[in-house]
N, C-alpha and C positions, 0 to 999 in steps of 0.2 A: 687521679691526681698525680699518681707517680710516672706516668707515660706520659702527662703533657709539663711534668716536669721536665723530662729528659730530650722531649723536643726545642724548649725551651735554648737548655743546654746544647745542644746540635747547632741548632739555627745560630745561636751566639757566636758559636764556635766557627761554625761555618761562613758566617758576615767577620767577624773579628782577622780569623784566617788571611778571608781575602783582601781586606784594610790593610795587613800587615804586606800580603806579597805583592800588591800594587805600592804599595808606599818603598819598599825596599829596589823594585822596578825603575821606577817613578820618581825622583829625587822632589820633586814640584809636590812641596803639601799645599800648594793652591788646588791641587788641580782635582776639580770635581769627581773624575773619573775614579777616584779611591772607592770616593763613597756610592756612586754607582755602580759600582762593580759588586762591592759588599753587600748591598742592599737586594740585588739582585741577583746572587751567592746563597746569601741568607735566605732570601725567598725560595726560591728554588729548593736547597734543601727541606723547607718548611713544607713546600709542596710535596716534595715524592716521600715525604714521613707520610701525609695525610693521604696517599695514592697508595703506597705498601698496606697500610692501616686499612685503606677499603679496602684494598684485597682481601687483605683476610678475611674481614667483614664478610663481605661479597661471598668468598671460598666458604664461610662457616654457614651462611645462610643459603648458600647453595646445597651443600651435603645438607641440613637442617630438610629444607626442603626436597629432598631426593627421599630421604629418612621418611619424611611423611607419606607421598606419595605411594613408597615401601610398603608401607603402615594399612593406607587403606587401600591398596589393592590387596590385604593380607584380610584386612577386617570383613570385604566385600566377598574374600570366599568363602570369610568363617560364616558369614549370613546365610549363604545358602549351601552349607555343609549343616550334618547333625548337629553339630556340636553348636551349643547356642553360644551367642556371640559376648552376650554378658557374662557369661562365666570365664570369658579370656580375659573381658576388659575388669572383670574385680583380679585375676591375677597380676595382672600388666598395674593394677592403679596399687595392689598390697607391696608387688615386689619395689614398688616406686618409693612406698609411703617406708619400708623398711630401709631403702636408700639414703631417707633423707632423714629418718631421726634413731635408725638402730644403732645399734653400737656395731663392735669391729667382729666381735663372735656372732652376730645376729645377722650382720651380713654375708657374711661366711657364710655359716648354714645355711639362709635362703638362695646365695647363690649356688651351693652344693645342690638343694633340693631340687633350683630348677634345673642344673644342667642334667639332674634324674629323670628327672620330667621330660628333657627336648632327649633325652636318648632312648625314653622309652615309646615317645609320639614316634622317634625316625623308626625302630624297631619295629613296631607294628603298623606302621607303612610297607615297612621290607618284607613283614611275614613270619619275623621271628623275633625274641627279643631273650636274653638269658642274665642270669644274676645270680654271686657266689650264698652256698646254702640252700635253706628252706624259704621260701618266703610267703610266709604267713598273710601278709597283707595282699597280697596279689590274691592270694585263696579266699577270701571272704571279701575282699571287694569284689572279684569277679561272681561267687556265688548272689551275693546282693543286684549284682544287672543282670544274673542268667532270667530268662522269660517261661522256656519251656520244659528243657532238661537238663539234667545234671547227672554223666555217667563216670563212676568213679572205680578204679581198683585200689585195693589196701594191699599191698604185702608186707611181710615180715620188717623191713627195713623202715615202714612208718609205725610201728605197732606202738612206741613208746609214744607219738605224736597223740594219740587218741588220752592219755593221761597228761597230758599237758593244759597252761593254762588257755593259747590261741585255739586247742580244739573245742573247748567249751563254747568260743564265738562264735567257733567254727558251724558248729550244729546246730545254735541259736539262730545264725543264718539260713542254713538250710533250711529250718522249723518255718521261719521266716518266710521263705520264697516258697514255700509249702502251701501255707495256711492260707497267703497272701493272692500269690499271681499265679497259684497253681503249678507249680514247677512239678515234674515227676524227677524222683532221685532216687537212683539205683546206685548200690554200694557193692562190690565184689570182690570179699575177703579171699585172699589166694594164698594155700599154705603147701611146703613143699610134700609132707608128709602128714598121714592118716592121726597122726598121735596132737601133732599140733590141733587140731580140734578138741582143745580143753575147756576148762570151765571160764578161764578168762576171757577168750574167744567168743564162747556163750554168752558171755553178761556185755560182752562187746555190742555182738550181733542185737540182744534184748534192748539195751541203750539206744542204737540208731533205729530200734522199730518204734521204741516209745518218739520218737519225733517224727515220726512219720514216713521214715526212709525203709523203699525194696529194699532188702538185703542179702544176698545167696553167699555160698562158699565153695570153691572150687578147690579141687587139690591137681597141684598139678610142679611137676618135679620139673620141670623146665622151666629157665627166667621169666621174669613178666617184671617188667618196671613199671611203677608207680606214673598211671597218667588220672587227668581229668579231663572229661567232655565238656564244654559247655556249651549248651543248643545247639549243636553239634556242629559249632564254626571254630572256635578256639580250644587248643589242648593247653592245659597246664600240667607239665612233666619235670619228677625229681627222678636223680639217677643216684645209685649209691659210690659213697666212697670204697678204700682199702678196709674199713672198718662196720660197712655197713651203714656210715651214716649217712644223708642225704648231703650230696656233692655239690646239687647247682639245680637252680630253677629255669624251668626251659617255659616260654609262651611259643607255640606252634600255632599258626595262622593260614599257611600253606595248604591248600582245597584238597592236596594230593595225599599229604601225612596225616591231615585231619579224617579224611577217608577213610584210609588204611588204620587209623585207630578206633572210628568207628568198627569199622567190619573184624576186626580184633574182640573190640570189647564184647559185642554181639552174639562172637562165636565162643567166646569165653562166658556167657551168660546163658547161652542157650544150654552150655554142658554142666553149669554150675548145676547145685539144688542147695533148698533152703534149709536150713538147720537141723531140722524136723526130721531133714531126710538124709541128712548126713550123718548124723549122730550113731546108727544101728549099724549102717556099713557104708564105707566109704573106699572109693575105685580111684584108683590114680589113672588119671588121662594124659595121653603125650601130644605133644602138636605136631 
C-alpha cells in the first residue's frame, strides 16, 4: 500500500508538473495540448515506476534463483558424499526455524555455532583444524566414531584431566567403543622420572584396565606431547602452556604427521612396560 501510494503521488506530480509548464508556455487554455502533454507525462512516469519495480523484481528473483541452483548443486554432492544428506537439511531447516521465531540471543548463538561448524568443515578439508584450550568435546565425539583403534599418550601436563568431570565421559566412551565395535585402546603414561611411578599413577593405570584399556608406562626424560591416534588417520594433539597447562587443541589430518605419530607412538610403546614390570626397576630411556 505504501509504494503504490507514492506512485500515486509521482504520477500526479508528474501529470500536474507538465499542466503547469505547458500552461505557462501556452497562454491558449483552450488548447488541448496541456492536457496531452500531462497525460502522457503522467503516464510515462507511472510506466518507468512499474519498469524500475520489475527490475528489481526480476534482479531479486534472479539472485533467488542462482541461490537455488547453488543450493542444489551443493545438495547433489552431499548425496553422493558420506555425509547423508538429511542431516544437512535438519541443520539448514533448525538454523531456519531459529531465524524466524528465536529471539535476538538465540540467533546469535546459533549463528556463532554454525560459523564453528563451517570453520571446522573448512579445516578438516585443509588437513588441520586448531582451537584455544582443551577441548573436551572434540575428545569423546571423535572416540565415539573411532572404528578400530585408539592410541593415546598421558603425560604429566594432563594428569589432573583424568580427575575431572569430561574424563569420566571420557572413559565411558572408550568402555563404549570397546564393548561395542571392538575398538583396541592403548593408553601410554609417560613420566619424566623413576619416582613419579606412585601409587596415584597406580590406581590411574588400575582405572583404565578396569574399562578395558592396554595400559604400559614409559619413563622417559625427553618431551613427548600429548597426542591421540585415532584409526590411525586423524591426531588429536594438546601442547602445554608457560604453566604447564594445555595451550590449544590441534586436529592433524595430514597422511605425513599422522605417520610420523604413528611410528612415534609404536616405538614409544614397544619400549614401554606394563606396571607389573615397572614397579621393581625402572630405566630411563633417551630417544
Amino acid at each position: 500500500m505504501p509504494k503504490m501510494f507514492w506512485r500515486i503521488v509521482i504520477t500526479a506530480g508528474a501529470a500536474g508538473g507538465a499542466f503547469l509548464l505547458t500552461s505557462i508556455l501556452d497562454q491558449d487554455d483552450g488548447n488541448i495540448w496541456q492536457w496531452v502533454a500531462s497525460i502522457v507525462i503522467g503516464s510515462a512516469a507511472l510506466i518507468v515506476q512499474f519498469l524500475i519495480d520489475f527490475g528489481e523484481r526480476f534482479e531479486k528473483v534472479d539472485r533467488r534463483f542462482n541461490e537455488i541452483l547453488a543450493a542444489t548443486e551443493l545438495f547433489s554432492q552431499v548425496d553422493g558424499s558420506v555425509l547423508r544428506s538429511d542431516e544437512v537439511s535438519r541443520l539448514v531447516l533448525g538454523y531456519t526455524k531459529v531465524r524466524e521465531q528465536g529471539g535476538d540471543i538465540v540467533q546469535a548463538f546459533a549463528e556463532k555455532e554454525l560459523a564453528d561448524l563451517a570453520k571446522l568443515m573448512e579445516g578438516l578439508a585443509k588437513g588441520s583444524e586448531d582451537r584455544p584450550g582443551e577441548n573436551h568435546e572434540w575428545l569423546i565425539n571423535l572416540t565415539d566414531c573411532a572404528k578400530m583403534t585408539l592410541d593415546a599418550t598421558s603425560t604429566s601436563v594432563d594428569r589432573d584431566f583424568w580427575f575431572s568431570g569430561p574424563a569420566e565421559r571420557y572413559l565411558v566412551a572408550q568402555e563404549k567403543a570397546i564393548k561395542r565395535r571392538g575398538v583396541e585402546i592403548r593408553r601410554l603414561f609417560i613420566v619424566k622420572e623413576p619416582h613419579e611411578v606412585n601409587e596415584d599413577l597406580r590406581e590411574l593405570c588400575e582405572e583404565h584396565r578396569r574399562h578395558g584399556i592396554d595400559v604400559r608406562i614409559a619413563v622417559r626424560s625427553r618431551k613427548v606431547n600429548d597426542f591421540i591416534i585415532f584409526d590411525g588417520e586423524l591426531c588429536y594433539e594438546t601442547a602445554p602452556d608457560l604453566q604447564s597447562n594445555p595451550d590449544g587443541t590441534w586436529l592433524r589430518g595430514e597422511q605425513e604427521h599422522v605417520e610420523d605419530r604413528v611410528n612415534q607412538f609404536n616405538e614409544l610403546w614397544s619400549e614401554a612396560r606394563e606396571l607389573e614390570a615397572v614397579l621393581p626397576t625402572v630405566t630411563t630411556s633417551e630417544t
